[in-house]
C-alpha positions in Angstrom: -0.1 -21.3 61.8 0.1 -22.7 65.2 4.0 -23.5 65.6 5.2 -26.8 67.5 6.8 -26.3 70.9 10.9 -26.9 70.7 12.5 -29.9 72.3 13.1 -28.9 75.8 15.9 -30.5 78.3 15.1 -32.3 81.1 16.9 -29.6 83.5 14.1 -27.1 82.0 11.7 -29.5 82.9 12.6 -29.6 86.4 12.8 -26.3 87.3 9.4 -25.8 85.5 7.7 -28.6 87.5 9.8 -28.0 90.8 8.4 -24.1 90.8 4.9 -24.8 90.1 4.9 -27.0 92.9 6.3 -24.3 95.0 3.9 -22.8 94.2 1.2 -24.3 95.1 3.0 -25.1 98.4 3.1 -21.4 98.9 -0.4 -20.0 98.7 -0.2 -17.2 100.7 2.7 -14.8 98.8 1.0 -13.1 95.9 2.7 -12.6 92.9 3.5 -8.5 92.9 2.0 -6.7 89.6 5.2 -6.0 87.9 5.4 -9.9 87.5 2.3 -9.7 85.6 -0.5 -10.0 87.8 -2.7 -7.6 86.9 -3.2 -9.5 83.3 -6.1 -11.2 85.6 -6.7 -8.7 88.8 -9.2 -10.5 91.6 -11.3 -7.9 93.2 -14.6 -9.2 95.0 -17.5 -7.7 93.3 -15.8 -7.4 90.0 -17.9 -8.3 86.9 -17.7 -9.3 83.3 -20.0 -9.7 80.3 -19.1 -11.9 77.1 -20.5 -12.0 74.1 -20.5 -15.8 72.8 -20.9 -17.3 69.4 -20.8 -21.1 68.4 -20.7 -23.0 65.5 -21.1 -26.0 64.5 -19.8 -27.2 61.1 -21.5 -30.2 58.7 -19.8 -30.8 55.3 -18.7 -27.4 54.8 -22.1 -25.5 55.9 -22.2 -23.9 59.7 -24.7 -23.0 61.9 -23.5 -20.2 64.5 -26.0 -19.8 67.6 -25.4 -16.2 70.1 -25.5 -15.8 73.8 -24.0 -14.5 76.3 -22.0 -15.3 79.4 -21.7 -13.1 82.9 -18.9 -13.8 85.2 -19.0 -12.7 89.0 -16.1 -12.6 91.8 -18.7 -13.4 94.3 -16.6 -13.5 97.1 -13.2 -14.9 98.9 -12.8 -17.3 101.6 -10.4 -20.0 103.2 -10.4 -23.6 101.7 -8.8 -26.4 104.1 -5.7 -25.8 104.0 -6.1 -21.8 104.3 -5.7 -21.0 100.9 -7.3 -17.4 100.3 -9.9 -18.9 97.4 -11.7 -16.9 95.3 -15.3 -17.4 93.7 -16.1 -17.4 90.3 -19.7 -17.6 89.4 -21.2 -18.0 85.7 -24.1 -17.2 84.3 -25.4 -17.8 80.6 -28.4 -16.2 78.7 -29.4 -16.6 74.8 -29.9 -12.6 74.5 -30.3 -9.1 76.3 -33.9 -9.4 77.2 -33.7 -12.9 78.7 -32.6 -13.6 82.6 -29.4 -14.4 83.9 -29.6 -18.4 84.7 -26.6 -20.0 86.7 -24.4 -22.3 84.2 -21.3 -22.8 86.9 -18.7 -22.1 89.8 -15.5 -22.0 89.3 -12.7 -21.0 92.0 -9.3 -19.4 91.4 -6.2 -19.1 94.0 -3.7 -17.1 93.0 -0.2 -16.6 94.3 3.7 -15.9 93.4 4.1 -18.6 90.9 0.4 -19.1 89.1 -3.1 -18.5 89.1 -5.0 -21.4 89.6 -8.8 -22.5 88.2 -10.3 -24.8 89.7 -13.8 -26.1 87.6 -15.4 -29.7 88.7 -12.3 -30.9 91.0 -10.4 -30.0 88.4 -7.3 -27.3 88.6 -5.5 -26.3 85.6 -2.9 -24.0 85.4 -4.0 -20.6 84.1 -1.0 -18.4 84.0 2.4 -18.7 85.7 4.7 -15.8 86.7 6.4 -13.9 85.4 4.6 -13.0 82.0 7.2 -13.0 79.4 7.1 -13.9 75.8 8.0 -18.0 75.4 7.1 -18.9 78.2 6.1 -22.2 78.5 4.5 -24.5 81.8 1.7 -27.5 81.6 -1.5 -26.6 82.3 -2.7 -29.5 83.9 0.4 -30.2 86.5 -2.3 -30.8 89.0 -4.2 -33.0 87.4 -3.5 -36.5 85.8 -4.7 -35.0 82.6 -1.1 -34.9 81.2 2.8 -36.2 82.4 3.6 -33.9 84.7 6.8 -32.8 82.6 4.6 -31.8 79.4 4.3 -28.6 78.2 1.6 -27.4 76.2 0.7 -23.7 77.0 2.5 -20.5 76.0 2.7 -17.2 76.4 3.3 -15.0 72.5 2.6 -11.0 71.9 3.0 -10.2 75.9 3.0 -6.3 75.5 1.6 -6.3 72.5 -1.5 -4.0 71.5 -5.0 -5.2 70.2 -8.0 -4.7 68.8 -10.8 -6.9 70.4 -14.6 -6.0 69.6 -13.8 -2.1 68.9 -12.2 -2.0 71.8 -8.7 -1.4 72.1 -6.2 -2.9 74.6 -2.3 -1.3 74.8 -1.2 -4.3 76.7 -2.2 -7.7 76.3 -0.5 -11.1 76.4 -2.2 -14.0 74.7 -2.0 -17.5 75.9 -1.8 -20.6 73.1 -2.5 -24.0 74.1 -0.1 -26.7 72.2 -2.2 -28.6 69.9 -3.0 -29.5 66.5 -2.8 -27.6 62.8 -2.1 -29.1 59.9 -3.6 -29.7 56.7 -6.5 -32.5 57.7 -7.1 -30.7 61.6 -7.4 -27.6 63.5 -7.2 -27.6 67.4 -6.8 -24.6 68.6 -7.4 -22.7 72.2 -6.3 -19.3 73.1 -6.8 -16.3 75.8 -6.1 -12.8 75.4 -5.5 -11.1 79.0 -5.6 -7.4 78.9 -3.2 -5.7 81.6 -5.5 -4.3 84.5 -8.9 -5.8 82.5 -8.6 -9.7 82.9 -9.4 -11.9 80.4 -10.6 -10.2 76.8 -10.9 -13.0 74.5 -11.6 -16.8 74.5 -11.4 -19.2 71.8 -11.5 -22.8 71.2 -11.4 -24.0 67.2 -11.9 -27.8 66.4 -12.1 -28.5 62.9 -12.2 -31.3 61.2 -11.1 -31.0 57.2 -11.6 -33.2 54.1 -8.7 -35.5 53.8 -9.3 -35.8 50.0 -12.6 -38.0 48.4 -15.3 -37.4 45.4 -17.0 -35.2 47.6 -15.1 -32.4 49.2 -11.4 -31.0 47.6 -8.4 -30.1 49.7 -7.2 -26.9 49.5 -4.2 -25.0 51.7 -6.3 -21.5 51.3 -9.7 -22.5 51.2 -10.2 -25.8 53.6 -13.4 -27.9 53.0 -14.6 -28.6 56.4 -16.2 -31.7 57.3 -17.0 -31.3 60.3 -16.1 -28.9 63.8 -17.3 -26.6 66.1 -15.9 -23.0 67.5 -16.6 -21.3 70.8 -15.6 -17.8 71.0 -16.4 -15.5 74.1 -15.6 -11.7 73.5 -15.5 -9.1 76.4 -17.8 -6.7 75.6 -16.8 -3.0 75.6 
């Protein structure tokens, strides 16, 4: 079960909000790896392959559709404000024997306080520095997609080991987003990182579940779901 974030004080607040903006004020000082950095290394000419499943739920019954996603560190340059900017290309394909065809661009700045994406004008906060276990920051502090004092990402299991499609990681730190799961909704988002890999695992879970009725039955173990979808990108090995 997804737990609820604590009550946080307003002093925690501002020193969260006062050293992301420091942050971003100070592009040019990366963070050093001991701080964590290496759970997403930036190297031009690196390259990563997911494998992708979706479903999509209807009264209980799911149809899951395959593909695959590539993603390309293309290269680096300097935005306006000199900002050493990193490109991310991403490509999509339905299966192995099918071309690589351009799905988007994303950009990602990194420096001793974050790692920022950047996808359609729109930068969220990725990770924050150091990687410890409870730590807590809003992801979308530079955007007006939240109050800038919320918090609703997490770190949990940093230095833990895991398993992810046969492949097995000895340091990884996952990253929860804060949102919904209770006994009538699931809305769930998280990231593995893998120390000195990147980013292993992706997953976003929106389910919808019967809220009681002649036609479905509620159940803590076995949920009737009315309707959802699930995105899941694995790293392959």
């Amino acid at each position: 079960m997804l737990r609820r974030l604590p009550a946080t004080t307003f002093g925690l607040l501002f020193t969260l909000g006062a050293g992301l903006l420091l942050g971003a004020c100070d592009n040019t000082t990366e963070a050093p790896l001991e701080m964590g950095k290496d759970y997403y290394p930036l190297k031009v000419g690196a390259e990563r392959v997911f494998d992708v499943e979706d479903k999509v739920w209807r009264n209980n019954q799911v149809v899951t559709t395959p593909s695959q996603v590539r993603e390309q560190l293309t290269e680096t340059y300097r935005d306006a404000a000199g900002v050493l900017t990193y490109k991310l290309v991403r490509s999509s394909r339905t299966a192995d024997t099918n071309p690589w065809r351009l799905d988007s661009v994303f950009t990602l700045t990194v420096n001793d306080k974050s790692l920022l994406l950047t996808r359609s004008n729109l930068r969220t906060v990725e990770l924050v520095f150091p990687v410890r276990n409870g730590a807590e920051w809003n992801r979308n502090a530079f955007n007006t997609l939240d109050p800038l004092g919320a918090l609703n990402r997490r770190y949990e299991e940093v230095g833990s080991a895991q398993t992810v499609a046969g492949r097995s990681y000895d340091n990884t730190a996952t990253v929860y987003d804060e949102l919904q799961d209770n006994l009538f909704y699931l809305d769930v988002q998280r990231q593995v990182y893998a120390k000195g890999v990147g980013p292993v695992l992706r997953e976003v879970r929106k389910l919808n579940y019967c809220q009681g009725g002649s036609s479905c039955a509620v159940s803590q173990t076995n949920k009737y779901i009315v309707s959802g979808t699930e995105h899941r990108e694995t790293l392959r090995p």
